[in-house]
C-alpha positions in Angstrom: -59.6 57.4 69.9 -59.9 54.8 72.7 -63.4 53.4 71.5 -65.4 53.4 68.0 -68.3 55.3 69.3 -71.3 56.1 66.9 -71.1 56.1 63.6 -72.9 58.8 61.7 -73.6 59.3 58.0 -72.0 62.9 57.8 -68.1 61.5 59.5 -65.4 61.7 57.3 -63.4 58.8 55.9 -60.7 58.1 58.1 -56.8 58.2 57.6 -55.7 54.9 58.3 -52.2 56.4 57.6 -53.0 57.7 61.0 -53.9 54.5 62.8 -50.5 52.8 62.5 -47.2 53.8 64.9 -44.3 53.9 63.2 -42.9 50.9 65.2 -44.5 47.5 66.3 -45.0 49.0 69.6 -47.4 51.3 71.3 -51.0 51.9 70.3 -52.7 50.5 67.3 -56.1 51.6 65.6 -57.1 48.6 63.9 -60.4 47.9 61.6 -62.8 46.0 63.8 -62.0 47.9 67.2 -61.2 51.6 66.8 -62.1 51.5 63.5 -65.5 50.1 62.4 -65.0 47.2 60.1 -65.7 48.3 57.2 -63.8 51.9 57.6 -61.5 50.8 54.6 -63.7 51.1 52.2 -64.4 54.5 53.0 -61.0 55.9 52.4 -60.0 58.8 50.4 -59.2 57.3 47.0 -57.8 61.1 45.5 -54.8 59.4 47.7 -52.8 57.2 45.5 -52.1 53.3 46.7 -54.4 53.9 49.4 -55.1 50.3 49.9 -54.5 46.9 48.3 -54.9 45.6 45.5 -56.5 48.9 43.4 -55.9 52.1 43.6 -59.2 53.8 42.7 -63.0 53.3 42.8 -65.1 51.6 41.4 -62.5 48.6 42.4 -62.4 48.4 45.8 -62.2 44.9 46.6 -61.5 41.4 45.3 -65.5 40.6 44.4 -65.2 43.6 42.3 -62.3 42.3 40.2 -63.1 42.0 36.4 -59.8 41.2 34.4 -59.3 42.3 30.5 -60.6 39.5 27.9 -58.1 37.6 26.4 -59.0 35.6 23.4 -58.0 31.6 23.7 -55.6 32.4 21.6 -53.7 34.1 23.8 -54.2 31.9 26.5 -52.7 29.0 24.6 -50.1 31.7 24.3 -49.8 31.9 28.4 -49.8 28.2 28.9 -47.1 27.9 26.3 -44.9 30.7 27.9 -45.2 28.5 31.3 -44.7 25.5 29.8 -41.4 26.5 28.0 -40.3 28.4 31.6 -40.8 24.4 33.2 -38.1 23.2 30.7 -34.9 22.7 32.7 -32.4 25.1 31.6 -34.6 27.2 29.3 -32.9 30.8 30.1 -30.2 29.5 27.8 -32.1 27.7 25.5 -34.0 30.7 24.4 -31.1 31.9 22.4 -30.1 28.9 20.8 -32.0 29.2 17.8 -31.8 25.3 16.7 -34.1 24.4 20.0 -36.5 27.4 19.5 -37.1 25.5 15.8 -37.6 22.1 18.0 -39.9 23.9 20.7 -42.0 25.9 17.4 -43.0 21.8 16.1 -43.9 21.1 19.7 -46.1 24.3 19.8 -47.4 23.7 16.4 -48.1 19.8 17.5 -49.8 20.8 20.8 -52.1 23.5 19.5 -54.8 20.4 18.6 -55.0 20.0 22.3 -55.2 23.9 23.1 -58.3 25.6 23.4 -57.9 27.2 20.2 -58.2 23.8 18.2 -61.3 23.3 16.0 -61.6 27.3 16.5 -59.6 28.6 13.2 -56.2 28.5 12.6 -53.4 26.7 15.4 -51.0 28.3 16.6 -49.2 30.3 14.2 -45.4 31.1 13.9 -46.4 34.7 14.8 -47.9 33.3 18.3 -44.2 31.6 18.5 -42.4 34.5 17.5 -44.5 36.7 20.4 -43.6 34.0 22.9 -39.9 33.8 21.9 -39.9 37.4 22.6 -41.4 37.4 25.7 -39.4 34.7 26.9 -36.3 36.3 26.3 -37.3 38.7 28.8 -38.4 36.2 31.0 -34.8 35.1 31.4 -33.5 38.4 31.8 -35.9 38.6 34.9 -35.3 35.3 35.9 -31.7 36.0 36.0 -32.2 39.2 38.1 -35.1 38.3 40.6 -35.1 34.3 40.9 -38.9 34.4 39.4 -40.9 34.7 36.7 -44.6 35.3 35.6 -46.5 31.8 35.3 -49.6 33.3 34.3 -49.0 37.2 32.9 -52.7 38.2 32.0 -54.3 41.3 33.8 -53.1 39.9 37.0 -50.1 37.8 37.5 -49.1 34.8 39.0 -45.6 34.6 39.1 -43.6 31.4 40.3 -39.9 30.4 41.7 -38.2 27.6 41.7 -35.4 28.8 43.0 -35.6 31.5 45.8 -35.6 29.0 48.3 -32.7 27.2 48.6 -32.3 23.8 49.7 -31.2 24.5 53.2 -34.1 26.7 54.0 -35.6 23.5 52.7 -34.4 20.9 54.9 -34.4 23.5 57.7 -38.1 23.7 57.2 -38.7 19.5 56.8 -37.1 19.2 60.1 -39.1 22.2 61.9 -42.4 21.3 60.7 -41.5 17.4 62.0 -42.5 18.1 65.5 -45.9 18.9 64.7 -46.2 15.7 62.6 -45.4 13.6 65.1 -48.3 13.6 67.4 -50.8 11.3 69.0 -54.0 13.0 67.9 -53.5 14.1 64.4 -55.7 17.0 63.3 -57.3 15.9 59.9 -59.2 18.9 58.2 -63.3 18.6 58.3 -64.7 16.9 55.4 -60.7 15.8 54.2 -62.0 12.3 54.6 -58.5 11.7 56.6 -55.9 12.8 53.9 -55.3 16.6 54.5 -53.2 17.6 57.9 -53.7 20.9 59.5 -50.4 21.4 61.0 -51.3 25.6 61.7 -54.5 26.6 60.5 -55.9 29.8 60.7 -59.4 28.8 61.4 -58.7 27.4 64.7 -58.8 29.7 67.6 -59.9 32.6 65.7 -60.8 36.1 66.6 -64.1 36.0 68.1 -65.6 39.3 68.0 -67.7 39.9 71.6 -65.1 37.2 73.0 -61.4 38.1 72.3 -59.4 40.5 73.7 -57.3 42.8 72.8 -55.0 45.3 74.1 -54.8 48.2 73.9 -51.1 50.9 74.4 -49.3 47.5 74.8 -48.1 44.9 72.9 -48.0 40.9 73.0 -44.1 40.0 73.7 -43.8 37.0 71.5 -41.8 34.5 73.7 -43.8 35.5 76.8 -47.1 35.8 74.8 -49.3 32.8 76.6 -48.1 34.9 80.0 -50.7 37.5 78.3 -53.8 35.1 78.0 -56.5 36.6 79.2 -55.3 40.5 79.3 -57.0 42.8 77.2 -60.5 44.5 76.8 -63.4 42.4 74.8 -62.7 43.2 71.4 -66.8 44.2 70.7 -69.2 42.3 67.8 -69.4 44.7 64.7 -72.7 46.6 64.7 -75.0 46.0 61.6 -73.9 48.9 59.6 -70.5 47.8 60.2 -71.1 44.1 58.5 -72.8 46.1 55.5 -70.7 46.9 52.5 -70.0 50.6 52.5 -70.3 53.1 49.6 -67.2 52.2 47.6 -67.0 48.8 48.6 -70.4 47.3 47.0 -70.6 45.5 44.1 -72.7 46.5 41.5 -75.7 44.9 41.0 -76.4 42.8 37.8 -79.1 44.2 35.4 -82.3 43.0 37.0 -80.9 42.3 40.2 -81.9 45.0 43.4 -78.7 43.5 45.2 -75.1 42.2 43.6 -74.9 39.9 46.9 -76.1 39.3 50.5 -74.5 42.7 52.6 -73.0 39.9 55.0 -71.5 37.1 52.6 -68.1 38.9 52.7 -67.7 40.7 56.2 -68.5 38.4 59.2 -70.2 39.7 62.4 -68.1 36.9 64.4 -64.6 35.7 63.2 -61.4 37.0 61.8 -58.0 35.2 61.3 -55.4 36.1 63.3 -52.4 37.4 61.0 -48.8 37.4 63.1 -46.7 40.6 62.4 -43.2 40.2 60.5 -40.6 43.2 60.8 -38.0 43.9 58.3 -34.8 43.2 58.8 -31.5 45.2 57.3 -31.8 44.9 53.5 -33.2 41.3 52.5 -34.7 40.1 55.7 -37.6 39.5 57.9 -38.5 38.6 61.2 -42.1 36.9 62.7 -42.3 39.2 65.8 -45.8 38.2 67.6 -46.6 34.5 68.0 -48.5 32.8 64.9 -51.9 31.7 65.7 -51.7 27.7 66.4 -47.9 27.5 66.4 -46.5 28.0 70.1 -43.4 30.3 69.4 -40.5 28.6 72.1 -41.7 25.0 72.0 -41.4 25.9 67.8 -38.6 28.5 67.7 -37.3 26.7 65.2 -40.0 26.7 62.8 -40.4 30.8 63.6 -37.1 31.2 62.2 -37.2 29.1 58.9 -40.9 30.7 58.4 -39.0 34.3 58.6 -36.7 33.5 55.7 -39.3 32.1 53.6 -41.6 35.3 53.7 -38.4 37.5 53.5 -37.7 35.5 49.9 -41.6 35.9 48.8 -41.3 39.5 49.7 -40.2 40.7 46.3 -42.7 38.2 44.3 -45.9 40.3 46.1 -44.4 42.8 45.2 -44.9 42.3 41.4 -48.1 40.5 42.0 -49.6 43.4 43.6 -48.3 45.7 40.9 -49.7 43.5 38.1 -53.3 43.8 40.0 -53.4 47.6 40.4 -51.7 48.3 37.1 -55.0 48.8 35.1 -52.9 49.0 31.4 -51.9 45.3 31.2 -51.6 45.1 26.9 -53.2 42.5 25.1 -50.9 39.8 23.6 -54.0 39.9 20.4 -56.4 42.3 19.7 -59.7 39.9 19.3 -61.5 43.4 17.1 -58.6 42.8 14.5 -60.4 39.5 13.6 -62.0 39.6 10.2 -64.1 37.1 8.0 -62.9 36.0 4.4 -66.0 36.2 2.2 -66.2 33.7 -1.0 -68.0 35.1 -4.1 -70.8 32.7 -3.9 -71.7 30.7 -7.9 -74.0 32.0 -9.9 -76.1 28.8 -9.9 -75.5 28.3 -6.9 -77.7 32.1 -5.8 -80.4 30.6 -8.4 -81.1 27.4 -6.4 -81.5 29.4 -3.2 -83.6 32.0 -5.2 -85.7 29.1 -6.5 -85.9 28.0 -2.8 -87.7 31.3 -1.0 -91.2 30.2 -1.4 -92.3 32.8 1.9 -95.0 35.0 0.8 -92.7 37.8 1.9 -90.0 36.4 -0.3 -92.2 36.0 -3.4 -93.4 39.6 -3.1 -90.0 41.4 -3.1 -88.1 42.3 -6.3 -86.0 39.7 -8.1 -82.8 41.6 -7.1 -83.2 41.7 -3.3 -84.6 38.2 -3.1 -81.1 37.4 -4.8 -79.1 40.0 -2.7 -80.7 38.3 0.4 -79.6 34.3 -0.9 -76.2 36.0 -1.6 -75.9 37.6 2.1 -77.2 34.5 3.7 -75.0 32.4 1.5 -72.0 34.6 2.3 -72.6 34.3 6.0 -72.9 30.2 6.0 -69.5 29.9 3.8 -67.7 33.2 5.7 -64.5 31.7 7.1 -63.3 33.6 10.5 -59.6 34.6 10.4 -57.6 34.8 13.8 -55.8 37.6 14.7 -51.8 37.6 15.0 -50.4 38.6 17.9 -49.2 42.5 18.1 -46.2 43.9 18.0 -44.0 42.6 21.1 -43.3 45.5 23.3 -40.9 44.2 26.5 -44.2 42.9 28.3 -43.2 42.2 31.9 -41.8 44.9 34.9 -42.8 47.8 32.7 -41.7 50.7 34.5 -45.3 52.9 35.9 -46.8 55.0 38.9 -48.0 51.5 40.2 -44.4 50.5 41.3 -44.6 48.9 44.5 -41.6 48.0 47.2 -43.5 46.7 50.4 -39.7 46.9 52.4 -39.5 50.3 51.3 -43.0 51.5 52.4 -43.4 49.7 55.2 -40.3 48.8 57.0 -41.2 50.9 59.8 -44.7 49.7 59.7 -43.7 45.8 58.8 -46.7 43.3 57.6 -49.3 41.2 58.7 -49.1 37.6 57.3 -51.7 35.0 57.8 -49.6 31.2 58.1 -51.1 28.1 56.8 -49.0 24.7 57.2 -51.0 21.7 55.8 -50.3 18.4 54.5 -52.1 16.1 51.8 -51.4 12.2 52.8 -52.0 9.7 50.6 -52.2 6.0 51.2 -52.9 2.8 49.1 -56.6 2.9 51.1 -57.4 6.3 49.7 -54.6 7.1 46.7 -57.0 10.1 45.6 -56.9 13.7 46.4 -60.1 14.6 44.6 -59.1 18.7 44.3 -60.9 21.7 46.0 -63.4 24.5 45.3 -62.6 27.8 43.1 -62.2 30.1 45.8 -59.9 33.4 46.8 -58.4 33.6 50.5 -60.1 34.5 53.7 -63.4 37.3 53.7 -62.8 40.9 53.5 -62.1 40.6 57.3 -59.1 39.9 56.9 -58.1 41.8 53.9 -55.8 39.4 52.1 -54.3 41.2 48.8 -51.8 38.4 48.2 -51.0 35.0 48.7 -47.3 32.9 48.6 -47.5 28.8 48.3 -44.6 26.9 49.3 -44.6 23.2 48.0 -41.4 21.7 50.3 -42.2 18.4 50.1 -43.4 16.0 47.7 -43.5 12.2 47.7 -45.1 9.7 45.3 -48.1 11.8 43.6 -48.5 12.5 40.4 -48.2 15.7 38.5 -50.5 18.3 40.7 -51.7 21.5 39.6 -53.0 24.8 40.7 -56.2 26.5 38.4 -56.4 30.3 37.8 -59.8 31.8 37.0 -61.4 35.1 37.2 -64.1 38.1 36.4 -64.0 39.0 33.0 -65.1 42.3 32.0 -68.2 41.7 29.3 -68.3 45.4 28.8 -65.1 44.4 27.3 -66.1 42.6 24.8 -69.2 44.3 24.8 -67.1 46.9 23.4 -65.2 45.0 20.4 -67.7 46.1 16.9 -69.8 44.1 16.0 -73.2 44.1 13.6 -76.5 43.9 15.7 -77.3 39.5 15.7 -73.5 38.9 14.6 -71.6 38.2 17.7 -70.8 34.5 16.5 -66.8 35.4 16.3 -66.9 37.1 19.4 -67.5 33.3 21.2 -65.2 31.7 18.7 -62.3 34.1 19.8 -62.9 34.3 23.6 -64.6 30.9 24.0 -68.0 32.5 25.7 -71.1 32.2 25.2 -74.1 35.1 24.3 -76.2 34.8 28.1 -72.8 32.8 29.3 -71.4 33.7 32.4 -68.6 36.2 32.7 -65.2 34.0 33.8 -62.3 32.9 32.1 -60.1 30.6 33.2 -56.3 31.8 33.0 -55.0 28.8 33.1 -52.8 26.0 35.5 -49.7 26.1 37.0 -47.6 22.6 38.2 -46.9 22.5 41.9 -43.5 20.5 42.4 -41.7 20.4 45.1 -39.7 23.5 45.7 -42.3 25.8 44.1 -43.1 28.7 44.8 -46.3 30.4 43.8 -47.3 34.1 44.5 -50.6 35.5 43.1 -53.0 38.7 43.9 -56.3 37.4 45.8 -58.7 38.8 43.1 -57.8 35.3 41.6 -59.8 32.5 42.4 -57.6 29.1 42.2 -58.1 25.7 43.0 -56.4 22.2 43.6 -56.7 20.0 41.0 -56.9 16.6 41.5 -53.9 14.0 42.0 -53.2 10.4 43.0 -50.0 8.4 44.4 -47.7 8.1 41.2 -47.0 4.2 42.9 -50.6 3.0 44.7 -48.9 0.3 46.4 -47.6 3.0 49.1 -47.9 6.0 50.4 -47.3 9.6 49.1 -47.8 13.2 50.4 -47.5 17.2 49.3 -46.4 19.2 52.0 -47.0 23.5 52.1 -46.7 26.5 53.3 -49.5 29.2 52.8 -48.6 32.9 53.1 -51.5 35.1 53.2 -50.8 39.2 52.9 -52.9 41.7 54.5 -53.6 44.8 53.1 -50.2 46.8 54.1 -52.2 50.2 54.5 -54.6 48.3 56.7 -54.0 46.9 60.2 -56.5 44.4 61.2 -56.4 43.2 65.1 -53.4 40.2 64.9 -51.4 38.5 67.3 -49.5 42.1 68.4 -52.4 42.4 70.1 -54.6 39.8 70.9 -53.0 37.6 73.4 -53.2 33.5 73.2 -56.6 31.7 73.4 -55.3 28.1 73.8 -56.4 27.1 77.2 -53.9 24.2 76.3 -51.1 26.6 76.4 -52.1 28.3 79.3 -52.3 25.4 81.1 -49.0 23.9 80.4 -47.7 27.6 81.5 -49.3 27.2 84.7 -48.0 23.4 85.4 -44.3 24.4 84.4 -44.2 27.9 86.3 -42.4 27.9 89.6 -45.2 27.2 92.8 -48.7 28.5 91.1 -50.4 27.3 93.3 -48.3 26.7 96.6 -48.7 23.6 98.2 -51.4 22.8 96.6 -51.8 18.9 95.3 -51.0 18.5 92.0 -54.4 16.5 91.1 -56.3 20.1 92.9 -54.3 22.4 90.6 -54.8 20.1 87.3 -58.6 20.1 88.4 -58.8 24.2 89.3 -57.3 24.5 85.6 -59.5 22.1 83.8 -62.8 23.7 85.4 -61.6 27.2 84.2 -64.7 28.5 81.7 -65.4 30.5 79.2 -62.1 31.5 78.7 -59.1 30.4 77.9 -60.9 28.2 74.9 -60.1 24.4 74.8 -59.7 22.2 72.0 -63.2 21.0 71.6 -65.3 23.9 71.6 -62.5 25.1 69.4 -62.6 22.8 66.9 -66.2 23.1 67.3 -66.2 26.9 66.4 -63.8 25.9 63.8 -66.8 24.0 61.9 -69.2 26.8 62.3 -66.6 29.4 61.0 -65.7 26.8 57.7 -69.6 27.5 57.0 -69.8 30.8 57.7 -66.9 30.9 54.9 -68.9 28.8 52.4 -71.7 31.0 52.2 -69.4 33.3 51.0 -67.2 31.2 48.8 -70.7 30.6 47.2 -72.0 34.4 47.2 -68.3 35.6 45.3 -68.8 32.5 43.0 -72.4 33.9 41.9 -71.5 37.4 41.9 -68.7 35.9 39.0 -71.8 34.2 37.4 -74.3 37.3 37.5 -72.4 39.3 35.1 -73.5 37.3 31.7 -72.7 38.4 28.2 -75.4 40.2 25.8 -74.8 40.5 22.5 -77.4 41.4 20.8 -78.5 44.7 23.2 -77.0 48.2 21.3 
């Protein structure tokens, strides 16, 4: 298939186990060119794993998300569990009995500050005695795998401090210096000069109708810029294409026509570029097509530090991913094994509200149900709500399942595409603040991000940073938990929503300190919290790397195949090749370059595209944000 053709209603869903060689050479079928956009939605979901991060309908994409309820309970449980894993040596300490006594106080202490406090009972020694559990197989996997769940709900976020040593560490301070050390700094849009792009996705994008691609070759990566400008227009999606397709649409909130606008997640004109990593032998990886924004021989050494990093984070999306298409995830408490503790009300006490129902249509019912209904009303306004324990512990994490996943195993012919991110927050005595970002998850269905991996390699003078967890939470859920017609008051008291409230919970926050590693499935939305310098008087900064997965059983166009579109490095090729131009004089051939239109694309108009694509993104960072808030809770419908 050498073009995409029409589309028409009656073609079959295509096998994008097809569209892949089984090397990183030769001729690719990827969504957006071959492929309509939106093909992946359309796939045959009988076949198992056929894409990222669910397995079957009606889940079919990150908007469509909606994780298990937990009560707060349990997610005082969660923060504790990541708490106790921050405690420096705490794979031993979990079997020394006199510190587990010393961390139950602190528990016990900390639950007035937990969500559950003023909500019932604290947290119990049977919420301990879960975690204590659980955290004894959190060492085990610690001491097997180098990382460990942060947040272990119905998707996980699992975290590392360990997997990248300190050399890798140094290696990449030093690599990632170069592009610090410049005379035109570029500060991120509306980062009011404290966050550094170093390589950012959103600069020189795919442009659909403007980009090429090729097509039965492939981009060499050292010799990549000698490709600028080779390639066939890669063409702008079609309308239908832009839409979402039968599987891929969220539902529609009762009273709503449409869940959200058909082209808030696909966009009709960009796509970041993902760069394609290889396996190599039995633990590594390779970056074998230049990373959009990072030139690959001027920053060879950066190419091979960024290698070993993703070949470490490998094995953490693998576990991520599981946790998100794993739809069994068990509840730490059952919130329907909560139960109310009814006091016999006094005798007197019934009289007085007897003597109180002075209603006509009190007065004319019978002594004994005017004094069953003071006693029920009575009952209800004294009731006292008793928590549920925790269930039995049943070894929680890495349960063996169908949804096992080994990304080397499955793909090391095919390899992955990996979005890279390099940023830096800078701090200064003139602005000591870092006022946090937006809940949002990566990219637009575009690029098909499943996963993410956060590096934090550098931090200097800030205080104590954090990363938020949120997501869709099933109200059918709950929905489904017993409850009388009008009595749904326990309901909010155990899972800390509201009746008409809107249908998130947050998971929870994970610290970011230096050496960090975070890997999460993108059907989480997550943002910075805020942080300052630790000292005002000078400056401070966080420095990270930002790993974005595609889909595996996807290819999206990436830098295999779309050449360079830095008129920068195209011109630097030309001026250091050997007689371009012949005798030309140098001033003629620096003008000839500079007049060159259209394409290559220079820094300005790229920077300028950069600002419409960072709207383009907001609308729908705002359209997934109030598909989240469409979905309310109502109690009182049976």
């Amino acid at each position: 298939m050498t073009g995409r053709g029409k589309q028409t209603a009656k073609r079959p869903p295509p096998d994008l186990d097809k569209s892949i060689t089984n090397d990183l050479g030769g001729e690719y079928r990827v969504l957006g060119y071959q492929l309509p956009l939106n093909a992946a939605t359309e796939l045959d979901f009988r076949k198992q794993n056929q894409f990222f991060p669910f397995q079957k309908p009606p889940r079919a994409n990150a908007l469509r998300w909606h994780g298990t309820p937990a009560t707060l309970r349990e997610r005082d449980m969660i923060a504790v569990l990541d708490k106790l894993t921050d405690k420096p040596d705490w794979e031993r300490k979990v079997y020394d009995d006199t510190i587990l006594a010393k961390w139950r106080e602190e528990c016990k202490q900390a639950g007035e500050s937990m969500r559950i406090a003023g909500r019932g009972e604290g947290f119990s020694d049977a919420m301990f005695d879960y975690c204590a559990a659980e955290l004894r197989d959190y060492a085990s996997i610690s001491k097997t795998h180098g990382f460990v769940p942060a947040i272990d709900a119905t998707a996980t976020v699992y975290k590392s401090d360990v997997i990248i040593s300190e050399a890798v560490k140094d290696a990449l301070r030093l690599a990632a210096k170069p592009l610090e050390d410049v005379n035109d700094p570029d500060w991120h849009p509306g980062s009011n000069g404290t966050v550094l792009d170093l390589v950012h996705p959103s600069l020189f994008p795919l442009l659909y109708g403007r980009s090429r691609i090729l097509l039965g070759e492939t981009v060499p990566l050292k010799r990549c810029v000698e490709y600028t400008g080779k390639g066939e227009v890669i063409p702008q999606p079609s309308e239908a294409e832009v839409k979402f397709a039968e599987y891929d649409r969220p539902p529609a909130s009762p009273g709503r026509r449409e869940a959200m606008h058909p082209e808030a997640a696909y966009s009709s004109r960009f796509q970041w570029l993902p760069c394609e990593v290889a396996f190599r032998g039995t633990d590594g990886a390779e970056i074998v097509s230049y990373i959009n924004n990072l030139h690959p021989v001027k920053h060879s050494a950066l190419y091979d530090v960024l290698g070993q990093v993703i070949s470490k984070v490998v094995p953490m999306w693998d576990k991520c991913l599981r946790s998100a298409s794993y739809s069994g995830a068990t509840e730490r408490i059952d919130g329907a094994k909560a139960h109310y503790t009814e006091p016999k009300p006094p005798s007197e006490e019934i009289d007085r509200l007897v003597d109180q129902q002075t209603h006509p249509r009190d007065r004319g019912m019978s002594m004994q149900v005017r004094r069953n209904v003071a006693e029920s009303r009575w009952v209800e306004a004294h009731r006292v709500l008793m928590q549920p324990e925790p269930n039995k512990y049943d070894h929680r994490p890495f349960r063996p399942s169908r949804s096992t996943i080994d990304l080397r195993e499955e793909f090391g012919q095919k390899g992955l595409q990996v979005i890279v991110k390099l940023a830096n927050i800078h701090l200064t005595p003139d602005k000591p603040t870092y006022d946090g970002g937006s809940w949002h998850i990566e990219g637009s269905l575009n690029e098909h991000i499943c996963a993410s991996a956060l590096y934090y390699y550098d931090c200097e003078n800030i205080t104590q940073s954090h990363l938020a967890f949120r997501e869709a939470m099933s109200t059918e859920g709950l929905d489904r938990k017993h409850y009388h017609q009008d009595d749904w008051g326990h309901l909010e008291t155990l899972y800390g929503v509201e009746n008409g409230g809107p249908g998130i919970q947050e998971l929870g926050r994970v610290e970011t300190k230096e050496g960090r590693v975070l890997a999460f499935p993108n059907v989480l939305q997550h943002r910075v919290e805020p942080f300052r310098l630790a000292d005002p008087s000078r400056p401070g900064h966080r420095k990270i790397v930002a790993l974005f997965l595609v889909d595996p059983y996807v290819r999206i166009p990436s830098t295999i195949n779309v050449p360079p579109q830095q008129k920068e490095w195209w011109q630097r090729s030309i001026l250091e090749s050997e007689y371009p131009f012949g005798a030309l004089p140098p001033e003629l051939v620096e003008s000839v370059l500079e007049n060159v239109e259209d394409f290559p694309i220079d820094l300005e108009e790229a920077k300028q595209l950069r600002l419409e694509l960072m709207e383009e993104r907001k609308v729908f960072v705002a359209a997934a944000d109030a598909k989240l808030r469409e979905d309310t809770f109502s109690f009182c419908e049976h």
